[in-house]
SEMIGU-51696 format. One record per residue (C-alpha): residue number from 1; residue in one letter; z, y negated, x negated. Coordinates in Angstrom, 2 decimals. Layout:
BEGIN
+-----+---+---------+---------+---------+
|   k | r |      pz |      py |      px |
+-----+---+---------+---------+---------+
| NUM | a |       Z |       Y |       X |
...
+-----+---+---------+---------+---------+
This chain:
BEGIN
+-----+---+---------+---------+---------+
|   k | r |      pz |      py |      px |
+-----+---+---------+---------+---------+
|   1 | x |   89.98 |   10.53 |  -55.43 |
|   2 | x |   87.05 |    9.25 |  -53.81 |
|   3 | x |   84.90 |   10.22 |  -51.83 |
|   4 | x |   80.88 |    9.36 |  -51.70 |
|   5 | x |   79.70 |    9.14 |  -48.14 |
|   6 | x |   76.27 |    9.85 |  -47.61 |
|   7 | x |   74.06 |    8.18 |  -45.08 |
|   8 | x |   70.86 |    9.58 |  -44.11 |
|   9 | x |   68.39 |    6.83 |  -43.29 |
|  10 | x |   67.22 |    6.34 |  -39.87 |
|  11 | x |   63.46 |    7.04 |  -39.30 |
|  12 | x |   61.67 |    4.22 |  -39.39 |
|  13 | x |   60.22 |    3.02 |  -36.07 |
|  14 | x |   56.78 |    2.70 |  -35.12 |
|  15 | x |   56.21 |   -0.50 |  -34.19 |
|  16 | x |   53.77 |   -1.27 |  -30.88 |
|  17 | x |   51.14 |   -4.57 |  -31.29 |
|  18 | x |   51.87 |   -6.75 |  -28.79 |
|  19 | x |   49.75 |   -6.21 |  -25.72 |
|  20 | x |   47.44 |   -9.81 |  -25.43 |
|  21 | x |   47.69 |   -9.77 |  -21.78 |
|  22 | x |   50.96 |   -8.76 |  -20.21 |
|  23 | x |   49.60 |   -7.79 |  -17.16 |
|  24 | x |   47.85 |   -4.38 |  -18.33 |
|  25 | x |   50.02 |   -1.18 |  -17.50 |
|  26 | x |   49.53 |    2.15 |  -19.43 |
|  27 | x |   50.59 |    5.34 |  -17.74 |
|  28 | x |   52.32 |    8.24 |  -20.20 |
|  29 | x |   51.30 |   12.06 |  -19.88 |
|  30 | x |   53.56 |   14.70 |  -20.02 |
|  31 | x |   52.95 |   16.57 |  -22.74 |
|  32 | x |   53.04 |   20.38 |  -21.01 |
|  33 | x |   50.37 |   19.36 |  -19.08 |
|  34 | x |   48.01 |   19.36 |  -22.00 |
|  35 | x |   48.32 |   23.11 |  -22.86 |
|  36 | x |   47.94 |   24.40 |  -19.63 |
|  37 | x |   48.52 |   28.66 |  -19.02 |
|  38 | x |   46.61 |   28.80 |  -15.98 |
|  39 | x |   42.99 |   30.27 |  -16.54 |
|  40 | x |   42.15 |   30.31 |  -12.69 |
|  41 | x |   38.19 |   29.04 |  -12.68 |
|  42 | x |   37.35 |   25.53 |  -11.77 |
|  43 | x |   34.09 |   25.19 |   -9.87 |
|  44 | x |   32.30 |   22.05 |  -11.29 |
|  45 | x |   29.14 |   21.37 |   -9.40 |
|  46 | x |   26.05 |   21.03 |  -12.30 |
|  47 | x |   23.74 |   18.35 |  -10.63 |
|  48 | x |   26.17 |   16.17 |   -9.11 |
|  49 | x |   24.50 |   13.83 |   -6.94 |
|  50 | x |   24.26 |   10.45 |   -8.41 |
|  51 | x |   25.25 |    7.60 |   -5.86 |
|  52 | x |   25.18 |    3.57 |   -6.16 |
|  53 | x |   27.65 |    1.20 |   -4.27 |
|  54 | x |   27.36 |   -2.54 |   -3.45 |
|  55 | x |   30.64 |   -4.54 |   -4.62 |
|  56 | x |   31.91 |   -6.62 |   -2.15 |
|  57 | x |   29.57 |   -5.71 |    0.63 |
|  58 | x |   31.76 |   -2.78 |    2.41 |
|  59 | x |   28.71 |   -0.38 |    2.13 |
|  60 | x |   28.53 |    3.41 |    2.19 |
|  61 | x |   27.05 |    5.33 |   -1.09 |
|  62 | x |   23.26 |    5.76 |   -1.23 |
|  63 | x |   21.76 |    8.78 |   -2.75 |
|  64 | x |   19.06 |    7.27 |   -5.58 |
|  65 | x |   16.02 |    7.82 |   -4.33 |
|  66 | x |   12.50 |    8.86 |   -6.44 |
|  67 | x |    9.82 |    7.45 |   -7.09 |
|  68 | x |    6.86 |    6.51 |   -4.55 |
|  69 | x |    4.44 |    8.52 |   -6.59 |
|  70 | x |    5.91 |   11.58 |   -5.64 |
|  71 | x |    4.55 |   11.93 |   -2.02 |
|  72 | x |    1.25 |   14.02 |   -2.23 |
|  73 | x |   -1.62 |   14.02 |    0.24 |
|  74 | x |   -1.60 |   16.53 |    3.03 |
|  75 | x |   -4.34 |   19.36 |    3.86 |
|  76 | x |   -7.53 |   16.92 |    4.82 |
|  77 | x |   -8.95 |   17.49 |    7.98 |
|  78 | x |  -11.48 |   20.03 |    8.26 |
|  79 | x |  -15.24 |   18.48 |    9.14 |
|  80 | x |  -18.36 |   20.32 |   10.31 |
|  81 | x |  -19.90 |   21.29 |    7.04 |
|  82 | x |  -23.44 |   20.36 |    7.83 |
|  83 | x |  -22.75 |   17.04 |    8.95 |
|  84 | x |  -23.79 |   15.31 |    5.93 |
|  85 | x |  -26.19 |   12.37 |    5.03 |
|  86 | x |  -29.39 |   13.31 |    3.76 |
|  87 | x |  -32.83 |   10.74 |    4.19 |
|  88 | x |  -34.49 |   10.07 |    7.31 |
|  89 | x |  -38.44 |   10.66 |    7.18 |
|  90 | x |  -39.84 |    7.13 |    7.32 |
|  91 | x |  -43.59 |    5.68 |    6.59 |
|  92 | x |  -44.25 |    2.25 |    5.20 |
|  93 | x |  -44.46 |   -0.94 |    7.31 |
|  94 | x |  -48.42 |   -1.02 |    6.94 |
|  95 | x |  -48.92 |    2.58 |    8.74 |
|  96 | x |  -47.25 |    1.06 |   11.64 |
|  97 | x |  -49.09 |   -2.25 |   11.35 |
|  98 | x |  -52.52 |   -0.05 |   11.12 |
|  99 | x |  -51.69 |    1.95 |   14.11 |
| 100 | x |  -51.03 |   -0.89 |   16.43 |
| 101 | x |  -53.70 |   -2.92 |   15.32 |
| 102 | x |  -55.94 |   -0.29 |   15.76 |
| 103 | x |  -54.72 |    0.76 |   19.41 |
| 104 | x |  -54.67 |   -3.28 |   20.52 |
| 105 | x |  -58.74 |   -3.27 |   19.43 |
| 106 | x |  -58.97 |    0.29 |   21.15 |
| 107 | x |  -58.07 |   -1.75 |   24.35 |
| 108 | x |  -60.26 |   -4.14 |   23.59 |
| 109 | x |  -63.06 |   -2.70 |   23.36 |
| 110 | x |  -62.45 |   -0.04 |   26.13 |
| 111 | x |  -62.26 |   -3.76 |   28.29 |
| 112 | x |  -65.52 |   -4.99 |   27.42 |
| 113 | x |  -67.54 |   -1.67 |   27.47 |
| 114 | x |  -66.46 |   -1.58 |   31.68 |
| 115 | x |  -67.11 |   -5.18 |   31.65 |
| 116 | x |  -63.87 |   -6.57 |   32.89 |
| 117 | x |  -62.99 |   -9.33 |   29.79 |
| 118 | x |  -63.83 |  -12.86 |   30.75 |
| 119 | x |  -66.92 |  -14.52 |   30.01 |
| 120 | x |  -65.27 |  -17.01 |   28.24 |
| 121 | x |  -63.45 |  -14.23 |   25.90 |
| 122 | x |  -66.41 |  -12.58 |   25.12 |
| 123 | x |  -67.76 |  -16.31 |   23.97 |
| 124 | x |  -64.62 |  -16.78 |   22.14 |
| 125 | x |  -65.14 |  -13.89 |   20.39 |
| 126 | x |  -68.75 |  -13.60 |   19.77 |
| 127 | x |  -69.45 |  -10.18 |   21.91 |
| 128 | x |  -72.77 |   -9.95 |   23.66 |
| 129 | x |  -72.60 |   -8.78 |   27.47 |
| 130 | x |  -70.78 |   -5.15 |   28.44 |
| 131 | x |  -72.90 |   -2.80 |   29.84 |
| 132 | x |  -70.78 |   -3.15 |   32.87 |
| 133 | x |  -70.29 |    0.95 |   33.08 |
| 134 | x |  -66.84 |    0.51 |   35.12 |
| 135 | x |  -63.42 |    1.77 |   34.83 |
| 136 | x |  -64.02 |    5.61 |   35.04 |
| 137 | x |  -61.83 |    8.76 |   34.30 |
| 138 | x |  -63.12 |    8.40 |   30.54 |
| 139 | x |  -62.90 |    4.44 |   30.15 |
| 140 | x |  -58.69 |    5.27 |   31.55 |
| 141 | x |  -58.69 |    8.37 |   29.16 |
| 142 | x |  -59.33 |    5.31 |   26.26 |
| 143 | x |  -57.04 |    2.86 |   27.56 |
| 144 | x |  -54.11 |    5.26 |   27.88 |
| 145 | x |  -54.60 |    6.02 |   24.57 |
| 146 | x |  -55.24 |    2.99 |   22.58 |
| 147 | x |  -52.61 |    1.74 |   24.50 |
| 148 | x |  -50.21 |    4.72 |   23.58 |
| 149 | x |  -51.22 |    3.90 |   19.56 |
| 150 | x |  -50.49 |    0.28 |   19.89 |
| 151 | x |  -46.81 |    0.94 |   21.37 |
| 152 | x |  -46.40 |    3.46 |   19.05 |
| 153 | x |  -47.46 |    1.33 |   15.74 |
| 154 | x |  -45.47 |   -1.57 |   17.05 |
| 155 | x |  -42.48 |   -0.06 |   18.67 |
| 156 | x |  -41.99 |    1.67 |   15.11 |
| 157 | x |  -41.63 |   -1.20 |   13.16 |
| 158 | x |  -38.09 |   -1.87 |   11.52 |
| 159 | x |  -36.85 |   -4.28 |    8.88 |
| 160 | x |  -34.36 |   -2.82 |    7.07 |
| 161 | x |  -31.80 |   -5.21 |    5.28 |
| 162 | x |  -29.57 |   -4.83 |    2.05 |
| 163 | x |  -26.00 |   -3.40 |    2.55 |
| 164 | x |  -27.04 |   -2.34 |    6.14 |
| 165 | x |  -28.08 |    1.61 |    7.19 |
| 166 | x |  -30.36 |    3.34 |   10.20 |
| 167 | x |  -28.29 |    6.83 |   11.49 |
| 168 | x |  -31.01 |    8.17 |   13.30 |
| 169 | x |  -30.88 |   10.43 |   15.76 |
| 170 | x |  -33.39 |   12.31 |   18.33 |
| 171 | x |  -32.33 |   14.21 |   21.66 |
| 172 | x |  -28.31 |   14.66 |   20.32 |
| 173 | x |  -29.09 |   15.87 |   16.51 |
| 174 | x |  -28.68 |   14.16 |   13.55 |
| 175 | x |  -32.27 |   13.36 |   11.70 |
| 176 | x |  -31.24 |   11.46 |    8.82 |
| 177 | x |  -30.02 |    8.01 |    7.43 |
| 178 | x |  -32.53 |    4.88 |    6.39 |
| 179 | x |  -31.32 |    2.80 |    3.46 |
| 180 | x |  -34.61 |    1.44 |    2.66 |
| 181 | x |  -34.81 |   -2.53 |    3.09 |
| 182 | x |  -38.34 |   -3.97 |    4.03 |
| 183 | x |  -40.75 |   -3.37 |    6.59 |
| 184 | x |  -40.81 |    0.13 |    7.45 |
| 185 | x |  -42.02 |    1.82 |   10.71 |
| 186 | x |  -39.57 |    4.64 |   12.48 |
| 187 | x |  -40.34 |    6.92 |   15.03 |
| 188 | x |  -39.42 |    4.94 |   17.96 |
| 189 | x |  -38.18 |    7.97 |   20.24 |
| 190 | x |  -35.20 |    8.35 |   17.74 |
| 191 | x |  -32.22 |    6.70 |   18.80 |
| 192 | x |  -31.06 |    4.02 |   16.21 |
| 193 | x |  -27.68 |    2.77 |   15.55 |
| 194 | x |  -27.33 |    0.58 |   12.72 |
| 195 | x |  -24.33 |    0.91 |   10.07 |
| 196 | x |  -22.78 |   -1.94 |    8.17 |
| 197 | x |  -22.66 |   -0.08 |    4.28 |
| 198 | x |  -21.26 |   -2.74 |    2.06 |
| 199 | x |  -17.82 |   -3.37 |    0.81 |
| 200 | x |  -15.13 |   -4.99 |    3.26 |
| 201 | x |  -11.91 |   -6.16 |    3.38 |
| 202 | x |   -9.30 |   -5.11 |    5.80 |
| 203 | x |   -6.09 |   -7.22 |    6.90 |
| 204 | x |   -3.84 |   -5.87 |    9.12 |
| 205 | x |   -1.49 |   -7.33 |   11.17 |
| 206 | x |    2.11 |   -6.82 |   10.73 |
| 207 | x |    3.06 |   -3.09 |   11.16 |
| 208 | x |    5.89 |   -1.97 |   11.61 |
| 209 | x |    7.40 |    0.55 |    9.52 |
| 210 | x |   11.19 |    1.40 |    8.33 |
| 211 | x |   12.49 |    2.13 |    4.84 |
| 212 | x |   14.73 |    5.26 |    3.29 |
| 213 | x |   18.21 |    3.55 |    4.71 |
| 214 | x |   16.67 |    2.99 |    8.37 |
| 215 | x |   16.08 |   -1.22 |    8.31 |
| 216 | x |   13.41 |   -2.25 |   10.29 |
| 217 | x |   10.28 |   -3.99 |    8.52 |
| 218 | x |    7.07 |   -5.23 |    9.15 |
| 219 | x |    4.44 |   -4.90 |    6.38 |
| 220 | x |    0.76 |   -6.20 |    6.27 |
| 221 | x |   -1.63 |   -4.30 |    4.39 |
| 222 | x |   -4.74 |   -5.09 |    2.84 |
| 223 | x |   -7.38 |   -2.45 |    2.42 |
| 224 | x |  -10.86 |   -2.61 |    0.63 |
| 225 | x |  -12.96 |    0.10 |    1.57 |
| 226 | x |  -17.13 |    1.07 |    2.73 |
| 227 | x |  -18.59 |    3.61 |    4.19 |
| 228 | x |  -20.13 |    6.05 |    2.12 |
| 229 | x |  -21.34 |    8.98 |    4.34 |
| 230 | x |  -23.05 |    7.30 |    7.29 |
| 231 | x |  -23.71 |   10.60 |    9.28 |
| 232 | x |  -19.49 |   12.00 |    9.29 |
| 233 | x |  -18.27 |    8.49 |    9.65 |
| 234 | x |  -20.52 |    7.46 |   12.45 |
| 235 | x |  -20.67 |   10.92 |   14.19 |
| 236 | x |  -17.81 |   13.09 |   12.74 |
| 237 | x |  -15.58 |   10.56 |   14.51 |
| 238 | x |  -15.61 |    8.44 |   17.78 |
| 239 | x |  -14.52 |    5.24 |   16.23 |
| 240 | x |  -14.10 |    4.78 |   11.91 |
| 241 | x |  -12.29 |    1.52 |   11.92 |
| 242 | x |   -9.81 |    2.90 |   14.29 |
| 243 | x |   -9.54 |    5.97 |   12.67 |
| 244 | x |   -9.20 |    3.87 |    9.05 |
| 245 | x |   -6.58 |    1.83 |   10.90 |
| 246 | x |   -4.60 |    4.89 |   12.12 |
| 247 | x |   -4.75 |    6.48 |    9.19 |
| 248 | x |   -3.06 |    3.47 |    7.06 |
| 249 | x |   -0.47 |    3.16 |    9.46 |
| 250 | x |    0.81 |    6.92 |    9.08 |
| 251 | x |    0.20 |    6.44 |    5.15 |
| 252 | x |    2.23 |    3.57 |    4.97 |
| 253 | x |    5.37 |    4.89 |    7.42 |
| 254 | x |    5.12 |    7.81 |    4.67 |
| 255 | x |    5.60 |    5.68 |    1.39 |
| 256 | x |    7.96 |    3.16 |    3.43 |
| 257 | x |    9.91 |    5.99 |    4.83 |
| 258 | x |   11.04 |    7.29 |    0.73 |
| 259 | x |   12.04 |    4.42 |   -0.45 |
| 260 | x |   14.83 |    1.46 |    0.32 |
| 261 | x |   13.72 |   -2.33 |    0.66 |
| 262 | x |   16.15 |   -3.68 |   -1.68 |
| 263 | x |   19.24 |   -2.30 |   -4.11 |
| 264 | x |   21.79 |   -4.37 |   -5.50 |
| 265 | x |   21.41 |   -5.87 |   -9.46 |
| 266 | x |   23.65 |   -3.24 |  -10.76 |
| 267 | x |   21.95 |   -0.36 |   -9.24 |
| 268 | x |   20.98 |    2.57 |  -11.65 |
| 269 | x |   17.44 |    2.54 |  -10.85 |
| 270 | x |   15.75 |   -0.67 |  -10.45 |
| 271 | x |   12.42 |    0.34 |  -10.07 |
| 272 | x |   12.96 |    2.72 |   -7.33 |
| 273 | x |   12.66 |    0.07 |   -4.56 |
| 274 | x |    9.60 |   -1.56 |   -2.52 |
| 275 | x |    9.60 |   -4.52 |   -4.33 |
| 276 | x |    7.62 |   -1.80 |   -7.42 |
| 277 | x |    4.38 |   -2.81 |   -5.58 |
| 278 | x |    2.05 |   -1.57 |   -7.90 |
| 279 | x |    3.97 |    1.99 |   -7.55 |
| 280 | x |    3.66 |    1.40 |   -3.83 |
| 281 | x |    0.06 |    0.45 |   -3.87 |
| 282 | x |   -1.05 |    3.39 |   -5.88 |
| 283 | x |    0.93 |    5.56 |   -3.58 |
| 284 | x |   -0.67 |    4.04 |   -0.39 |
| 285 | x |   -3.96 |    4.24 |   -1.83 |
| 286 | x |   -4.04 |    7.96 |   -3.08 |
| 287 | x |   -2.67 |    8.66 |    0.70 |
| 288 | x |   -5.32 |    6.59 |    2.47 |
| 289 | x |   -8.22 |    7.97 |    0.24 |
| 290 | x |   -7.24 |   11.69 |    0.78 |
| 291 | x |   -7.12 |   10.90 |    4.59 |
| 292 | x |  -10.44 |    9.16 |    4.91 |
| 293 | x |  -12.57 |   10.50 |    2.53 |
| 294 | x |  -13.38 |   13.57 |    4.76 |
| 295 | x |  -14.99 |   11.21 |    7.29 |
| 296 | x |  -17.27 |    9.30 |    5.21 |
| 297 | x |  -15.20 |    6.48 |    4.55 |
| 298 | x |  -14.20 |    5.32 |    0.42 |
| 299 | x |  -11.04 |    3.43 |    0.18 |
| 300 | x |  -10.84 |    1.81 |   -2.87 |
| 301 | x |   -7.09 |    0.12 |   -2.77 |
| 302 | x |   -4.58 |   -0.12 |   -0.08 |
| 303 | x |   -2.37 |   -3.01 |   -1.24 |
| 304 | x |    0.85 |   -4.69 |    1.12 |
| 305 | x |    0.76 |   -7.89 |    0.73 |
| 306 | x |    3.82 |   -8.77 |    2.85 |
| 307 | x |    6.85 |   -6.91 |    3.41 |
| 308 | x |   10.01 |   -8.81 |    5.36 |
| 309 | x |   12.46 |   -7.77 |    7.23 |
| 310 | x |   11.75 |   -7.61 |   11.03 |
| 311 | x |   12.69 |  -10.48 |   13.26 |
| 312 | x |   16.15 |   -8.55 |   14.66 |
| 313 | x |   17.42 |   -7.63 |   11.07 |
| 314 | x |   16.39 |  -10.52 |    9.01 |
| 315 | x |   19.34 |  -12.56 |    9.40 |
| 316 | x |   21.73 |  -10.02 |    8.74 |
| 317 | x |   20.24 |   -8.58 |    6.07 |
| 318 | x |   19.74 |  -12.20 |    3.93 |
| 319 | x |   23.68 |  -12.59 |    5.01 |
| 320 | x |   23.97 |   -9.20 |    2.97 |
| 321 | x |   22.08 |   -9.93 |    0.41 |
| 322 | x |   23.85 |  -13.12 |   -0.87 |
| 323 | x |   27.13 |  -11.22 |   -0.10 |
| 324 | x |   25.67 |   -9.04 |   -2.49 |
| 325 | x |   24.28 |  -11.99 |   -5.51 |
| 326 | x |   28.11 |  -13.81 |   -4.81 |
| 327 | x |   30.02 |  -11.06 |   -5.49 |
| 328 | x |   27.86 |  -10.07 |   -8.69 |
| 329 | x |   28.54 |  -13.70 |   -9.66 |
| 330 | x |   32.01 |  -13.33 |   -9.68 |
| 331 | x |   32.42 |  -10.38 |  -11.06 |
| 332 | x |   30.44 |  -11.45 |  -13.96 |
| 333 | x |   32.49 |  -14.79 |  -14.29 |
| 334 | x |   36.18 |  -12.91 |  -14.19 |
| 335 | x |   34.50 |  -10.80 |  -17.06 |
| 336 | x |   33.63 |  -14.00 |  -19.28 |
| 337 | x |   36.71 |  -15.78 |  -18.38 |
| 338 | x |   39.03 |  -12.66 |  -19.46 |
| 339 | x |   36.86 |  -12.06 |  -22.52 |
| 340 | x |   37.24 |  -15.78 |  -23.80 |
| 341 | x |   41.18 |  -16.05 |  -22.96 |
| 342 | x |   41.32 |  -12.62 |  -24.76 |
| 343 | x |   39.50 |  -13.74 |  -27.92 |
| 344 | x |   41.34 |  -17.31 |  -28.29 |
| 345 | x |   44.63 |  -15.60 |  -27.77 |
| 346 | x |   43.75 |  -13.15 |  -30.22 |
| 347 | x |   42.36 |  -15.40 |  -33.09 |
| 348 | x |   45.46 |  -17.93 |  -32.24 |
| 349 | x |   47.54 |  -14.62 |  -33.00 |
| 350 | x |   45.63 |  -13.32 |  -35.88 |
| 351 | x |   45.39 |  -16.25 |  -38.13 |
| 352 | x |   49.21 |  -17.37 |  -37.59 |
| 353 | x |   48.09 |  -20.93 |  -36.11 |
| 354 | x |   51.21 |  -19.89 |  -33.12 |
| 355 | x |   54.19 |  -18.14 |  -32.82 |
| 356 | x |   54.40 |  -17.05 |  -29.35 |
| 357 | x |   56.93 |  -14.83 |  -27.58 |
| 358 | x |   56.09 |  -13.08 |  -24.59 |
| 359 | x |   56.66 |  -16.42 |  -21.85 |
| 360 | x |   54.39 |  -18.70 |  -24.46 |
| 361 | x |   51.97 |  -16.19 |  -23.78 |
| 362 | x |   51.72 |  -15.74 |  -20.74 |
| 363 | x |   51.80 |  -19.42 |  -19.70 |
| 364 | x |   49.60 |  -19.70 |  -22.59 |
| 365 | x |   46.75 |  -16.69 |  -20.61 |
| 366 | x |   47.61 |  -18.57 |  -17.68 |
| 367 | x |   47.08 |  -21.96 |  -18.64 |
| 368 | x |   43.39 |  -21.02 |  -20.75 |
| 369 | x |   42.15 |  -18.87 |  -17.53 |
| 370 | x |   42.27 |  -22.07 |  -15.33 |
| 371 | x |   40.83 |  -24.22 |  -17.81 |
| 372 | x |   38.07 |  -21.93 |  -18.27 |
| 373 | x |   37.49 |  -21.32 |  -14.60 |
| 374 | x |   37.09 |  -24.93 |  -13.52 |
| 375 | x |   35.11 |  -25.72 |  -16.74 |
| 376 | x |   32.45 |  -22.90 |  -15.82 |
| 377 | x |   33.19 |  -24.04 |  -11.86 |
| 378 | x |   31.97 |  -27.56 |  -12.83 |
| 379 | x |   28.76 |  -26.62 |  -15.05 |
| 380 | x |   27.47 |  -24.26 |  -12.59 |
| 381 | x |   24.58 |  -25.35 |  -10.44 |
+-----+---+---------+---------+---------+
């Protein structure tokens, strides 16, 4: 009798690829913690705060930062209402030219009717002989006032020039602005002071000023601006350049203040920095403008164009910075290096050109890592 022995096969086993690089660990989870009972909440914040690291520098996270075109003017400064420019009453150069030359022959004449011009003036001119009447209450009445028209005519006279202004003024008040060029006669009791209108260019000198992580700069600005209400900007204020000057330098601690001077290459916002200078300049400028404006002054752009590091933080920060650049380097090298031993391995693999067991391959991985570093160590720069 025999007897017929069944075997039951043995399931067949799944069979792992070989891992290319031997080094590379994988961690198994336990399967109960997959279908977990617990229903106790989980608080999960929803706008977590996005943060940016240098490698190999040893610095703290920064919080990204926005843009500079976010910071908005603030409340202008509140100016006396009526203080505004309006035209100063003027006359033509040839009423003033009248006037004196009629007050200078006034004199004249008043001289020769009491007979005190020269005989040899009188010849020079072609008068006959003065009466010889004599200087009397009525003869002084005369001179004072041909003399009075003459200063008058010729005290007036003014010659007013292009891109330059008259704010006139007459016992403390404001009586108007001259832009009129030419020859032009002024009431010569007003009080004159004479305003340069046309467009100029302001440099600064280095300011200093500190950016959103606290490092010390110094920043030079360049402003292009004029003056386009005489009356506020020469009497709404003591001083408009200093005022202008003032003014930039709180504008520019503002925009400075928001943003950082420089972020590593793999930061997630690139443009957020104060190297963005046309951000920065349009930022500066709308700040300036808003500040100024109310004071008769027009700011057309308020550009830097120079921002370093100050003197006490400059060295330490360009240490940084190529800390920074050398450990991008290698961390982009030790990414090419394992992707090329990783595809030659593999292809060698794939296409049966080598049979390798597990110490082939790692001398193999070993041997192709240090060929490739030195030949990438040699053809760099």
């Amino acid at each position: 009798m025999s007897t017929t022995i069944s075997q039951t096969p043995e399931p067949e086993r799944v069979v792992r690829p070989a891992r290319l690089i031997q080094n590379e660990a994988t961690t198994e989870i336990p399967v109960h913690l997959l279908f977990r009972d617990d229903i106790d909440p989980v608080a999960v914040p929803l706008t977590p705060t996005v943060v940016g690291r240098r490698r190999g520098t040893g610095e703290q996270p920064r919080v990204r930062q926005g843009l500079p075109g976010q910071v908005r003017p603030r409340p202008a400064p509140e100016v006396d209402p009526d203080l505004v420019e309006r035209p100063a009453r003027v006359l033509p150069g040839v009423a003033g030219v009248l006037a004196g030359t009629c007050g200078l022959a006034g004199c004249v004449l008043t001289s020769w009717w009491a007979g005190v011009l020269p005989k040899a003036v009188l010849a020079a001119a072609g008068l006959p002989e003065s009466p010889g009447a004599g200087l009397g209450p009525a003869l002084w009445a005369a001179y004072t006032g041909a003399g009075a028209l003459g200063l008058f005519g010729f005290g007036g006279l003014a010659r007013g020039r292009t891109g330059r202004a008259w704010v006139l003024g007459l016992f403390g008040r404001y009586r108007g602005t001259v832009r009129r060029t030419g020859l032009m006669w002024v009431n010569p009791l007003v009080l004159r002071r004479r305003v340069d209108v046309r467009l100029r260019h302001w440099r600064s000198e280095p300011m200093p000023a500190v950016d959103a992580n606290g490092v010390a700069l110094r920043v030079v600005v360049l402003v292009a601006w004029r003056v386009k209400d005489t009356a506020r900007a020469m009497l709404g204020i003591e001083d408009h350049e200093q005022y202008l000057r003032e003014c930039v330098e709180a504008a520019l601690s503002r925009v400075l203040s928001r943003l950082p001077a420089d972020v590593p290459p793999a930061a997630l916002v690139k443009d957020a920095t104060l190297r963005n200078t046309d951000a920065v300049s349009e930022s500066l400028t709308r700040l300036v403008a808003a500040e100024t404006a109310p004071v008769g002054l027009e700011v057309f752009s308020a550009q830097p164009t120079r921002i370093e590091y100050a003197p006490e933080v400059a060295a330490v920060m360009q240490r940084r910075r190529i800390a920074a650049l050398d450990a991008q380097h290698r961390d982009t090298v030790l990414s090419s290096v394992v992707d090329s031993v990783e595809d030659t391995v593999t292809r060698l693999t794939t296409r049966g050109l080598v049979e390798l067991d597990d110490y082939e391959r790692k001398a193999l991985v070993k041997d192709l890592t240090v060929a490739f570093c030195t030949g990438r160590r040699e053809g760099s720069p």
